[in-house]
C-alpha positions as CSV (number, residue, x, y, z in Angstrom):
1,X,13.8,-4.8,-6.6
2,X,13.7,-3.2,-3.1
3,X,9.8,-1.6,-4.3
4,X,6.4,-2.3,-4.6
5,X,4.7,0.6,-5.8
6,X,1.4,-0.4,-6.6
7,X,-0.9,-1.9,-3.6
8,X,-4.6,-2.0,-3.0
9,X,-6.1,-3.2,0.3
10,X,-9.5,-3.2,2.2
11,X,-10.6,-0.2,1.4
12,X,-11.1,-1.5,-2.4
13,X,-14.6,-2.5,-3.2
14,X,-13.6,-5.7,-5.6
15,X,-10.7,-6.8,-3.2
16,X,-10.0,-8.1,0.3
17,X,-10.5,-7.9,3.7
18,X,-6.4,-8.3,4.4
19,X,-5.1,-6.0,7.1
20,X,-3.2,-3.6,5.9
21,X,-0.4,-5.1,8.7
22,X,-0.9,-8.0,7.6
23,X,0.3,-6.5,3.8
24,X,3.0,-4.8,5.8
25,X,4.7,-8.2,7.4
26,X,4.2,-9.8,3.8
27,X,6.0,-7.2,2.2
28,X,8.9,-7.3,4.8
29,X,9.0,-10.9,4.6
30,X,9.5,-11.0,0.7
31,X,12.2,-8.4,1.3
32,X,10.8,-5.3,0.1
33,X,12.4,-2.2,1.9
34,X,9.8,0.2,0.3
35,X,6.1,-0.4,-0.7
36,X,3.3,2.2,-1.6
37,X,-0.7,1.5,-0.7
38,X,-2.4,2.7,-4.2
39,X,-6.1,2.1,-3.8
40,X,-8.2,3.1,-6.1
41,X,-9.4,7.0,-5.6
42,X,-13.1,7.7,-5.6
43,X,-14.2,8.0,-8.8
44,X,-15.0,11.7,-9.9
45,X,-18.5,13.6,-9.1
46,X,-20.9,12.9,-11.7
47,X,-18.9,9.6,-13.5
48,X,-21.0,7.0,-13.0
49,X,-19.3,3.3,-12.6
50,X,-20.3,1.4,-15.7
51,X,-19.4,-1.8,-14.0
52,X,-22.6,-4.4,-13.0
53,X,-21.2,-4.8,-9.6
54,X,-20.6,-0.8,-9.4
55,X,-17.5,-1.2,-7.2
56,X,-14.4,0.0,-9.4
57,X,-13.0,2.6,-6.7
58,X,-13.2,3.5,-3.2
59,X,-15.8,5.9,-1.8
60,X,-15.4,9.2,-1.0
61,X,-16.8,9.2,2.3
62,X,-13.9,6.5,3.3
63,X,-11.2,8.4,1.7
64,X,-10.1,10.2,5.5
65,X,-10.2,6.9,7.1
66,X,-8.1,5.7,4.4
67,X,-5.6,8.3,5.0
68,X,-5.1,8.0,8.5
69,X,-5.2,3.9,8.3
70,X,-2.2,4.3,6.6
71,X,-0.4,7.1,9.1
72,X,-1.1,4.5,11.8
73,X,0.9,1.3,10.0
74,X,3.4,3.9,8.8
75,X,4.1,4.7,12.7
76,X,3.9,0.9,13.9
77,X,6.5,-0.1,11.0
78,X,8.6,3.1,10.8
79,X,11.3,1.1,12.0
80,X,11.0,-1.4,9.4
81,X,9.8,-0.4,6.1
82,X,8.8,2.8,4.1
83,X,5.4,2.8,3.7
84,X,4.1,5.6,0.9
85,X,0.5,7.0,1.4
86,X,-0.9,6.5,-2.3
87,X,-3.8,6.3,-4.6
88,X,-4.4,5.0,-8.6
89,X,-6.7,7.9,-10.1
90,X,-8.4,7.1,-13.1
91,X,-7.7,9.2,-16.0
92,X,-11.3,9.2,-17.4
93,X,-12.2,11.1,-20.5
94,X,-14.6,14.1,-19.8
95,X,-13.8,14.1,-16.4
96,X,-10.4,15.9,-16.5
97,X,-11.8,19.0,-14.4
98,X,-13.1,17.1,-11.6
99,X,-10.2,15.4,-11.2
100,X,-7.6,18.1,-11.1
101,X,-10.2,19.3,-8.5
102,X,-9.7,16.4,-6.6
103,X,-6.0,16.2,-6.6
104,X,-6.3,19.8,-5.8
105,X,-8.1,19.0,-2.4
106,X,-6.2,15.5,-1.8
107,X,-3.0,15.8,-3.5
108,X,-0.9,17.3,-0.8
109,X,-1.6,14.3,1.8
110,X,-0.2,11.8,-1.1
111,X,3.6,10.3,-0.9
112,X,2.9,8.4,-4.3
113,X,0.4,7.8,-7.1
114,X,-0.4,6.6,-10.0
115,X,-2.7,7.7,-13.4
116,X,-4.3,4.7,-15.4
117,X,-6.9,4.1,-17.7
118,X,-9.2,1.7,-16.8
119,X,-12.5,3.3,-18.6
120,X,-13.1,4.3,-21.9
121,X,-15.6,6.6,-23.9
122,X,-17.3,5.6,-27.3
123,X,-20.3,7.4,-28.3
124,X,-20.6,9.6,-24.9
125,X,-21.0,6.0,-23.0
126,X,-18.3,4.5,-20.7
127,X,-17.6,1.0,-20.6
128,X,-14.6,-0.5,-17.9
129,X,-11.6,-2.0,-20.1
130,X,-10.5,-4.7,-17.3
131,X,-14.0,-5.9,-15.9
132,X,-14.3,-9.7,-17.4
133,X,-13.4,-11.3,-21.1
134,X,-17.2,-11.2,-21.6
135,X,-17.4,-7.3,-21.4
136,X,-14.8,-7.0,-23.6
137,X,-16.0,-9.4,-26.0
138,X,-19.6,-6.7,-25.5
139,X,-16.8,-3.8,-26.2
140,X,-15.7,-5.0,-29.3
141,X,-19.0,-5.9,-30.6
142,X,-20.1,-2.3,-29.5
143,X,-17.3,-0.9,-31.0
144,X,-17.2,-2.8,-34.4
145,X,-13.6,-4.3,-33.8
146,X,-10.9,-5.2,-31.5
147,X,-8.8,-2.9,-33.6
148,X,-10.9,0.0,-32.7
149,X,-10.8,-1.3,-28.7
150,X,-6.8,-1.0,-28.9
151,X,-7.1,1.9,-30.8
152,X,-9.6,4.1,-28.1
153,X,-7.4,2.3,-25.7
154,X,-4.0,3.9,-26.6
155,X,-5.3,7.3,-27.3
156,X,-6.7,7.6,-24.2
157,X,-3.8,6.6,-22.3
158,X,-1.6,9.4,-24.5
159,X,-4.5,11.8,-23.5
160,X,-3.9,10.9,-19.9
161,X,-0.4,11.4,-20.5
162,X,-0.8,14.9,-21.8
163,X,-3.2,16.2,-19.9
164,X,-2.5,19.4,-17.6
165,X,-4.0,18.0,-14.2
166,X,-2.2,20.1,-11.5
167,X,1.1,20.2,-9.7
168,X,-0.4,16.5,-7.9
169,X,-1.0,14.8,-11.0
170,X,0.4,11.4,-10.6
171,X,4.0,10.8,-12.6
172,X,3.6,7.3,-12.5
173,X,1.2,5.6,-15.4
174,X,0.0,3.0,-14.7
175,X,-0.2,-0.7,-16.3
176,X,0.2,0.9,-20.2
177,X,-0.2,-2.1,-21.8
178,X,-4.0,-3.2,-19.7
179,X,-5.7,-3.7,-23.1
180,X,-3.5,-7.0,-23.3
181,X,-5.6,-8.5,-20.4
182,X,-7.4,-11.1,-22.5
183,X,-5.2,-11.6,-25.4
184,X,-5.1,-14.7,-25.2
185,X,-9.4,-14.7,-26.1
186,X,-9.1,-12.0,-28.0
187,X,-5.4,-11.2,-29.9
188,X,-5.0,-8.4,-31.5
189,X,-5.6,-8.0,-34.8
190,X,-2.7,-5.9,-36.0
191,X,0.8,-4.8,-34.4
192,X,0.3,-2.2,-31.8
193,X,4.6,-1.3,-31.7
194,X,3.5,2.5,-32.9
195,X,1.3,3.5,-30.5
196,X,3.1,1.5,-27.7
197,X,6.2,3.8,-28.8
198,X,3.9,6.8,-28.8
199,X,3.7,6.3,-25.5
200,X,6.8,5.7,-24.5
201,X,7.8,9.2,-26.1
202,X,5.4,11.1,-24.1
203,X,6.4,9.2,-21.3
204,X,9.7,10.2,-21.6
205,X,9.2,13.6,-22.6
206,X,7.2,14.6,-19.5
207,X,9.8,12.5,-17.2
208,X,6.9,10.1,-16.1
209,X,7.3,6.6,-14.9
210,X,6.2,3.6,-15.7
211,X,4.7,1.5,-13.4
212,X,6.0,-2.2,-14.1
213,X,2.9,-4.1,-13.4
214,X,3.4,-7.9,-12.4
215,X,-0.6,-8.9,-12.0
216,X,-1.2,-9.0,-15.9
217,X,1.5,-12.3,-15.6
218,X,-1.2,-14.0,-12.8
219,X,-4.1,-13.3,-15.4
220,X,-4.6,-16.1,-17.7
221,X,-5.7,-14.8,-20.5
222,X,-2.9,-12.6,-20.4
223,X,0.1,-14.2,-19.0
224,X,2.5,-11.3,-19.5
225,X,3.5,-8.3,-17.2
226,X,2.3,-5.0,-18.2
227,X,4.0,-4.1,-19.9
228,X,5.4,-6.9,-21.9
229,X,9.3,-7.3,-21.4
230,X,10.5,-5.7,-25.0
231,X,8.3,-2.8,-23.7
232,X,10.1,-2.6,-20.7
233,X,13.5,-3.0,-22.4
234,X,12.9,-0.2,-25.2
235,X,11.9,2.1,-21.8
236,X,15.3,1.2,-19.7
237,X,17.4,2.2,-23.2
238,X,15.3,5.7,-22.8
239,X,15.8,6.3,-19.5
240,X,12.4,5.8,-18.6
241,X,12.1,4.9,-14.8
242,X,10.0,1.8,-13.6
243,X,8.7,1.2,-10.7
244,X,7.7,-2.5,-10.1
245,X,3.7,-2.8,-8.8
246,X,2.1,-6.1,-7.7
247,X,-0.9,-4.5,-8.3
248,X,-1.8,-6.8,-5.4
249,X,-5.7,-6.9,-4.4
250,X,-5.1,-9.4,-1.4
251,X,-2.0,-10.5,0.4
252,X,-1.3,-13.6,-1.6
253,X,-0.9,-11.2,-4.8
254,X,2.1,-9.7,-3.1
255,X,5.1,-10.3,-5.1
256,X,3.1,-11.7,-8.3
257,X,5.1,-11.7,-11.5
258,X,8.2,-10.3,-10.2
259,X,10.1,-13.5,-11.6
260,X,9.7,-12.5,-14.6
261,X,10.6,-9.0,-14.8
262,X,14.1,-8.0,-15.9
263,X,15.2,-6.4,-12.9
């Protein structure tokens, strides 16, 4: 495992004031030879963040700093470690135009990426999938069942999969399995194997990746990667790629669940 492909830093409303050199040494020092910065791209003109707090992505005015933050620890470490310009763009119902517009204007400065779904629509209103176990708990009330939760969940993600955003869409999705995150409060109430297989067919149809996300094993109410391990094992005998991604939000996340992937 010489990768980690999915980092966040300081730029990140809900994360850290770590150094992005600071990331940089950490990475080196766990022996990664190759590691992407992913934050969070601004979220798209006219979405408005459902979250209390209102700090799910990065802001638009700080994407240029963002980008040349990065340039400089690529040049101080160029000696020692790949370092991938990045961002994780939210696939967000409703707001596929603005997006491809987006990747249209940004695309060309990015080395890596990644697509996830983090926000879902019910009724016309958003809610944020990930926020706390108590906002899910409001999501299945809201939505009448945690069988209709999973179910938005996964069809959103295939739509994300399918959908024709421009030659910079992102070929890496990202943590497939993030409606897991508080199974252990709220299990699911049937087997999800057909729509997780779904997904793996689109997946492998369109020659995406997966990204092999280690923070859902540091959650505990999840304490599993995303996704789980016979996830990852049905990809591998597809020939789907995976990319291993902290998903780190500070520099102590570096590394998290990599023990217990299978590569």
């Amino acid at each position: 495992m010489i990768k980690d492909g999915h980092i966040h830093t300081s730029f990140c409303p809900h994360g850290t004031q770590d150094s992005l050199e600071g990331y940089v040494e950490k990475a080196i020092e766990l022996g990664f030879k190759e590691i992407s910065f992913t934050e969070h791209a601004p979220l798209p003109e006219g979405f408005q963040d459902p979250t209390p707090a209102k700090d799910s992505a990065m802001k638009m005015e700080d994407l240029g700093f963002y980008f040349e933050e990065i340039s400089r620890v690529k040049s101080i470490y160029k000696e020692k470690i790949k370092i991938n310009t990045g961002l994780e763009v939210d696939f967000i119902e409703g707001f596929e135009r603005e997006t491809a517009n987006f990747l249209n204007q940004f695309g060309h400065q990015l080395d890596d990426s990644l697509l996830s779904v983090h926000f879902l629509m019910y009724d016309s209103e958003y809610e944020c999938l990930d926020y706390s176990p108590e906002s899910f708990g409001v999501m299945i009330q809201k939505y009448g069942s945690i069988n209709e939760v999973y179910s938005v969940y996964f069809k959103t993600l295939l739509q994300s999969i399918h959908c024709e955003l421009g030659p910079f869409k992102p070929k890496r999705i990202g943590h497939i399995t993030l409606v897991n995150k508080f199974q252990k409060k709220f299990p699911a109430e049937k087997d999800y194997t057909p729509e997780i297989l779904d997904v793996l067919s689109a997946i492998q149809k369109k020659g995406y990746e997966i990204d092999y996300n280690g923070a859902g094993y540091s959650k505990p109410l999840c304490k599993e990667p995303y996704p789980p391990n016979w996830v990852v094992k049905e990809a591998m005998h597809r020939g789907i790629n995976l990319v291993y991604g902290s998903d780190a939000h500070q520099i102590k996340e570096l590394g998290q669940g990599k023990h217990t992937m299978l590569f």
